[in-house]
C-alpha positions in Angstrom: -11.3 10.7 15.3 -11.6 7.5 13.4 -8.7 5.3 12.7 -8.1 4.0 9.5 -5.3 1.1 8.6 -4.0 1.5 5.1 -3.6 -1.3 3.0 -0.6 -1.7 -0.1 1.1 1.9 0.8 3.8 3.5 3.1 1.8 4.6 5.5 0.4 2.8 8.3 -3.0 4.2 9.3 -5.0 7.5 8.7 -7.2 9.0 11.1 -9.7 11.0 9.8 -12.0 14.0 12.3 -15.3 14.6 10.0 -18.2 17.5 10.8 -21.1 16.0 8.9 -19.9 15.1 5.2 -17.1 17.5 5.8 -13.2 16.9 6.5 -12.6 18.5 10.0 -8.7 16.7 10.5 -6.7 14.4 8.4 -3.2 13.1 9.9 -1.4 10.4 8.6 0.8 8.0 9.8 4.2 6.8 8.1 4.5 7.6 4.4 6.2 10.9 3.1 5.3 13.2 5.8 5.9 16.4 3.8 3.3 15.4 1.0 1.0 14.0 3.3 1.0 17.1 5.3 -0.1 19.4 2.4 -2.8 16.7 1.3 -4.1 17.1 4.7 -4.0 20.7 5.1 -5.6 21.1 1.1 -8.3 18.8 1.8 -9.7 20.5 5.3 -12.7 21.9 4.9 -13.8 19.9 2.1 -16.9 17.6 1.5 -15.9 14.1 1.2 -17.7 14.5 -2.1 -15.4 16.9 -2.7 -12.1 15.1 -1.8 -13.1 11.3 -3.5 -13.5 13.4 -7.3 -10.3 14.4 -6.5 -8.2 12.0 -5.2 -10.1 8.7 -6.0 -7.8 6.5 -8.0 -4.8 8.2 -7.8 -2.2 5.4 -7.9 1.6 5.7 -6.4 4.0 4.0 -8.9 3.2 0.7 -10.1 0.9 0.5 -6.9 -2.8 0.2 -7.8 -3.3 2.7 -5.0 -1.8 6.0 -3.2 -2.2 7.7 0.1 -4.7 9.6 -1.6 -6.9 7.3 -2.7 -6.6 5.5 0.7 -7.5 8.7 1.8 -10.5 8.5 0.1 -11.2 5.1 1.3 -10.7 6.4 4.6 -13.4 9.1 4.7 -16.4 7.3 3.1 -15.6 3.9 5.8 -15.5 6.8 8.7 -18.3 8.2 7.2 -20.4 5.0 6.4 -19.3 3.9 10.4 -20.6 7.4 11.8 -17.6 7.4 13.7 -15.1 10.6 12.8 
């Protein structure tokens, strides 16, 4: 599980479990936990490929970023480190 710290939303940190280029485990910390829960569960299974042509820009408000696009952020740093 790699450990990622968020930077300009409501959550704190998103740990992300990869298998390969795959999305094993998402689970964030902080931030709406109902949304964030069905982000997690939609992107298991999922190449990071997959997820970043998805979710890559996706802004929250007038926030120049989202969960989701720290998400994305998250998986190709874990996956660039070799360590989820």
């Amino acid at each position: 599980m790699y450990t990622y710290k968020t930077r300009g939303v409501c959550s704190r940190s998103i740990d992300v479990a990869l298998d390969g280029d795959t999305v094993a485990d998402v689970r964030f910390q902080g931030g709406c936990d109902g949304n964030l829960k069905a982000v997690s569960k939609l992107v298991r299974g999922m190449s990071v490929d997959e997820v970043a042509r998805l979710l890559e820009g996706n802004t929250c408000g007038n926030r120049p970023t989202s969960c989701a696009d720290q998400l994305v952020r998250a998986l190709r740093e874990a996956q660039t480190q070799g360590k989820a």
